[in-house]
C-alpha positions in Angstrom: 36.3 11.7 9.8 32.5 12.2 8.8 30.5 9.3 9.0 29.5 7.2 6.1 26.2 7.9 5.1 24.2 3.8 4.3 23.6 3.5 1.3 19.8 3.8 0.1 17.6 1.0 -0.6 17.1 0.6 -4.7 15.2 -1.2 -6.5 17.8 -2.0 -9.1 15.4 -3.8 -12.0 14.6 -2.2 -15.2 10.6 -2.5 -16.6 11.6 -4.8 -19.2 13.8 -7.3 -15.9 10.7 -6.7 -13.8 8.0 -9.5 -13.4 4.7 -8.3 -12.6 3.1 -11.5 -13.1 2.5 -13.3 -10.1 3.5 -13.2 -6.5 2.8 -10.0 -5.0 2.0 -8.5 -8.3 -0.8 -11.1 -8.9 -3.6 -8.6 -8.8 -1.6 -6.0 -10.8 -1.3 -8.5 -13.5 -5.1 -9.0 -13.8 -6.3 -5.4 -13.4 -3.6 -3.9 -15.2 -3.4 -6.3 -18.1 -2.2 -3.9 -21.2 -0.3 -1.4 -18.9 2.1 -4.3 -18.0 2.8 -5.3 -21.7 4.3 -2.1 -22.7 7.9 -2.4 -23.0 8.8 1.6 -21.1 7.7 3.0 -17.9 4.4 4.6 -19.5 4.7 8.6 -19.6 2.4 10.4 -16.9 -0.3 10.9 -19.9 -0.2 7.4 -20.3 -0.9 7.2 -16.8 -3.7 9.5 -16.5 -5.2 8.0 -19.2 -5.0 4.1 -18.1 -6.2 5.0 -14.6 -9.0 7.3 -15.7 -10.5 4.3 -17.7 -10.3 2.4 -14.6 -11.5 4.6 -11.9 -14.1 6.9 -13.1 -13.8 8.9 -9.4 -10.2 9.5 -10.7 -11.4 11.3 -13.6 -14.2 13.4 -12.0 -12.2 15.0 -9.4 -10.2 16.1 -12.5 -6.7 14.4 -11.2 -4.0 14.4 -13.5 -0.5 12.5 -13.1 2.3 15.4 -14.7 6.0 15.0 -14.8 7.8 16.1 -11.8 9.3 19.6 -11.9 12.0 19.7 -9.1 11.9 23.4 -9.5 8.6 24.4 -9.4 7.9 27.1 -6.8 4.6 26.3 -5.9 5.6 22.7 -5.0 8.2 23.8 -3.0 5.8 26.5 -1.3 2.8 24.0 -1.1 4.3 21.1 -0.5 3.5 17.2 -2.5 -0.2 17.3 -0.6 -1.4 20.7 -0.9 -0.3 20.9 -4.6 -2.5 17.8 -5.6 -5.3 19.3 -3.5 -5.1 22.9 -4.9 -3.9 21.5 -8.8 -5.7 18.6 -9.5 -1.9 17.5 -10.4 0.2 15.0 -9.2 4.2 15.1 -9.2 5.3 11.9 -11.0 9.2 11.1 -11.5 10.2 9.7 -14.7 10.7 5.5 -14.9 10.5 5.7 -11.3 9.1 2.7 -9.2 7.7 4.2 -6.5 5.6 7.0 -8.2 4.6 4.3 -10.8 3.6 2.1 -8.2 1.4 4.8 -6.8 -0.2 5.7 -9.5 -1.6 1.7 -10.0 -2.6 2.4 -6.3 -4.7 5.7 -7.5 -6.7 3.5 -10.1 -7.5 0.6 -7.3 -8.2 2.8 -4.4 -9.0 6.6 -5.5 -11.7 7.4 -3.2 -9.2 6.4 -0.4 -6.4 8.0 -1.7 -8.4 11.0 -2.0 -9.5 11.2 1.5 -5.6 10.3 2.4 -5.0 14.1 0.6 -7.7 15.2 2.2 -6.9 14.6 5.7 -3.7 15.3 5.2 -4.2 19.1 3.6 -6.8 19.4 6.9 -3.9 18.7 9.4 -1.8 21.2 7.3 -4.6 24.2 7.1 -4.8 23.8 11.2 -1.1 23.1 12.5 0.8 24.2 9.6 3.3 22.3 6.6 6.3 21.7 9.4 4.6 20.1 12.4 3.8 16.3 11.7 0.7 15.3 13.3 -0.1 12.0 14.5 -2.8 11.5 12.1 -0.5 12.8 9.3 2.3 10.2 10.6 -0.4 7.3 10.6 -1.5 8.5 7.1 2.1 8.5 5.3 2.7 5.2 7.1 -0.6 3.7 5.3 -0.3 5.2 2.4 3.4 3.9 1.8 3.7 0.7 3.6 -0.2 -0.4 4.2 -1.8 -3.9 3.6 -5.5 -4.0 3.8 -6.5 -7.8 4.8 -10.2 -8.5 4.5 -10.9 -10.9 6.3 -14.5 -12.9 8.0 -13.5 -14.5 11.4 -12.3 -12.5 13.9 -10.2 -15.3 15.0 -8.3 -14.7 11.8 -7.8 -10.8 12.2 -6.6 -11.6 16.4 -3.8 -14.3 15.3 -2.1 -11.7 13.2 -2.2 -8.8 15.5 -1.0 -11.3 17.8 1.8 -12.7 15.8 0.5 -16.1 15.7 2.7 -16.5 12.1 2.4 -20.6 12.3 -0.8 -20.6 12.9 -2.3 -18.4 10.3 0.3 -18.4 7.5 0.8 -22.0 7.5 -1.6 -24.1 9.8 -4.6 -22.6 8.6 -3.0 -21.7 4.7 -6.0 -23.6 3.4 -8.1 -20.0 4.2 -6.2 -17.6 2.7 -7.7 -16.4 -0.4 -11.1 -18.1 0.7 -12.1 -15.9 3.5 -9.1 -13.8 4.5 -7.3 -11.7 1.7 -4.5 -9.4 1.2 -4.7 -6.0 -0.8 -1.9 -3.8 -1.5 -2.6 -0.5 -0.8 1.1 1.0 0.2 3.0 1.6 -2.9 6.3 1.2 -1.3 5.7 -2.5 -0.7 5.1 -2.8 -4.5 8.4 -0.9 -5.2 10.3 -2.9 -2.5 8.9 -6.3 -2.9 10.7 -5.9 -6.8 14.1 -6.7 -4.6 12.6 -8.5 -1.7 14.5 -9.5 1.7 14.2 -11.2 4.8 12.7 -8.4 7.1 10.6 -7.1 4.8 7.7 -6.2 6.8 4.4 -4.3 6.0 1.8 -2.1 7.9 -1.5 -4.7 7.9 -5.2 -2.6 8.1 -8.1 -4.9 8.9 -11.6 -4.3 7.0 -14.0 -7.2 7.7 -16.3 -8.5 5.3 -19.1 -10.6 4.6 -18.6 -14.3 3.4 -19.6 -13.0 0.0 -17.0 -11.1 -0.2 -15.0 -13.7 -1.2 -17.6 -14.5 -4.8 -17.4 -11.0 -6.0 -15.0 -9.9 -9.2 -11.5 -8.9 -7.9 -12.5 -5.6 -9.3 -15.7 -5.4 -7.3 -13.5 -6.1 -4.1 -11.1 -3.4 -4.9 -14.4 -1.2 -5.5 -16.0 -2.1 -2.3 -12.7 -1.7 -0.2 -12.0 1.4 -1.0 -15.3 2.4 -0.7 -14.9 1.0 3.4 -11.8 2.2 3.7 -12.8 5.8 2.5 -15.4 5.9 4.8 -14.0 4.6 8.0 -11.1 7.0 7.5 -13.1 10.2 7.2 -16.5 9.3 9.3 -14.2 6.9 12.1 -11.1 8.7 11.9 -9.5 4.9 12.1 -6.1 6.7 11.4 -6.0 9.7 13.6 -3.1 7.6 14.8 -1.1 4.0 14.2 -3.4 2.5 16.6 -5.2 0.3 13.9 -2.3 -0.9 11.8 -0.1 -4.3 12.9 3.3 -5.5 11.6 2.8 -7.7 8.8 5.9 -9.9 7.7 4.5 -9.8 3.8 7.3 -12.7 2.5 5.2 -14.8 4.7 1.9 -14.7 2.9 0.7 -17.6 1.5 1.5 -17.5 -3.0 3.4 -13.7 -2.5 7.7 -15.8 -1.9 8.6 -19.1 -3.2 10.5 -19.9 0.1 7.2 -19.6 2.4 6.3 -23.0 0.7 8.1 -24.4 3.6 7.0 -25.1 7.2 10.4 -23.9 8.2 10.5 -20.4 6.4 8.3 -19.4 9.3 10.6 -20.6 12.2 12.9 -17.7 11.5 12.0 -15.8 14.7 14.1 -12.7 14.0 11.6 -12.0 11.0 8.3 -13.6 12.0 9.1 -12.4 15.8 7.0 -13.1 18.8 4.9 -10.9 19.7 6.0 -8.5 22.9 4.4 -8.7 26.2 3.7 -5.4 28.1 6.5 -6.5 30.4 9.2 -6.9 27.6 8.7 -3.3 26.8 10.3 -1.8 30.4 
C-alpha cells in the first residue's frame, strides 16, 4: 500500500472572511487602505496598477503582475525568476493568497525584491536552473518566510538570536514598536498567518537603525528598509547563505496573536524552544 501523501497546508478563508485589519496585517491595513476595501481578490491589472502608485521603482523597471499561464513555454524553459528578469512579467495565480501576498510585498520592498531576482538569475547564468545554490536557498528562504526586525540596541538583536523569548517578548514588551520593530517581508507568513498555529515560526533578518528611526512615517521606514536591505544584499552579500537569518516564533510578537497577552503563552517550550548549545547538536 502507497503511502498517504499529508495533506497540504491551506489557507481556507475567502477575501471577503479575511481580516486584514490588525494583528499581523496592521501595516497592510495602513499602506494598503483602498486595496483592502474591495470586496474580490483584485485582477493582476489591478495589481500592477495599485503597486505602481506606491512604488515608483516598481514602475520604472517596467514590472508588470500578468495572470499565470500554466502552459506557457517560456516559463516552463526559463523558469519563475528568469521570466520576470527577461519579461518584466510576473506569474500571478488567480484569488490566490500567496501570489497576492507577494505582490503587497513588491509595493513595500521593490528595490529588494529586485535584487532577490537579481541574485537569483546570477546564480542561474553561472551553475545552471537545476543546481540550488546556497545563496539561492538563503534567498527563497527570505523571500518566503523573512521578518526584517529593525531594531537600536544590540542587546535587543542578541536576546532573539539567542532565544531569550521571556525576556524580549514579554519582560521588555514596553520596547517593541519604540525602538525594535517587525516588518514583513516573506509573503508566506502573510498567507499563513490568515490560519495561524502554534509552531508557526518565521525567518527574523536584523537591519539596525538609528533612534530616529522610530519618528519617521511607516512609509518612510518601509522606504529606508528596503533601501538597506537592497544594499547589504548586493554590496555585503548578507545572504550568500542562511548565516544571517534566526528562528523567529512570530505568534509571539507583541500586538500580531491575542493569546501572547499572557505571561504564560511564552512558557510553551516546544514553540518558543531554548536555544541549542553546540553540544546538544552531536
Amino acid at each position: 500500500m502507497s503511502a498517504v501523501k499529508p495533506k497540504k497546508w491551506l489557507a481556507d478563508v475567502s477575501y471577503q472572511q479575511a481580516d486584514l485589519s490588525k494583528g499581523i496585517y496592521q501595516d497592510l491595513a495602513v499602506l494598503y487602505t483602498d486595496l483592502l476595501k474591495l470586496d474580490n481578490f483584485p485582477m493582476p491589472a489591478q495589481l500592477s496598477k495599485q503597486i505602481a502608485d506606491k512604488a515608483p521603482a516598481f514602475a520604472i523597471a517596467q514590472r508588470k503582475f500578468v495572470e499565470q499561464d500554466e502552459d506557457s513555454p517560456e516559463l516552463a524553459e526559463l523558469g519563475y525568476e528568469a521570466f520576470i528578469n527577461q519579461t518584466g512579467l510576473i506569474p500571478t495565480r488567480k484569488d490566490n493568497w500567496h501570489d497576492f501576498f507577494n505582490a503587497l510585498i513588491w509595493g513595500l520592498f521593490p528595490a529588494s525584491k529586485q535584487a532577490i531576482n537579481q541574485l537569483h538569475v546570477a546564480d542561474i547564468s553561472e551553475h545552471g536552473l537545476k543546481k540550488r545554490t546556497k545563496q539561492r536557498d538563503a534567498l527563497t528562504l527570505f523571500d518566503e518566510c523573512g521578518i526584517i526586525l529593525a531594531y537600536t540596541h544590540d542587546e535587543q538583536k542578541n536576546a532573539l538570536r539567542n532565544h531569550m523569548w521571556v525576556e524580549s517578548f514579554w519582560d521588555k514588551r514596553s520596547q517593541w514598536y519604540q525602538s525594535i520593530r517587525p516588518f514583513v517581508f516573506g509573503h508566506a507568513m502573510y498567507e499563513m498567518a490568515l490560519a495561524p498555529y502554534i509552531g508557526l515560526t518565521a525567518k527574523a533578518y536584523f537591519i539596525k537603525v538609528d533612534p530616529c528611526f522610530f519618528s519617521e512615517t511607516l512609509s518612510n521606514q518601509y522606504r529606508i528598509l528596503d533601501s538597506l536591505l537592497a544594499k547589504e544584499m548586493r554590496v555585503d552579500k548578507t545572504l550568500s547563505d542562511n548565516k544571517k537569518l534566526s528562528p523567529l516564533p512570530i505568534l509571539g510578537v507583541p500586538t500580531w496573536y491575542q493569546d501572547n497577552q499572557q505571561q504564560s503563552f511564552y512558557l510553551n517550550t516546544n514553540y518558543f524552544r531554548p536555544k541549542r548549545r553546540v553540544s546538544d547538536k552531536g
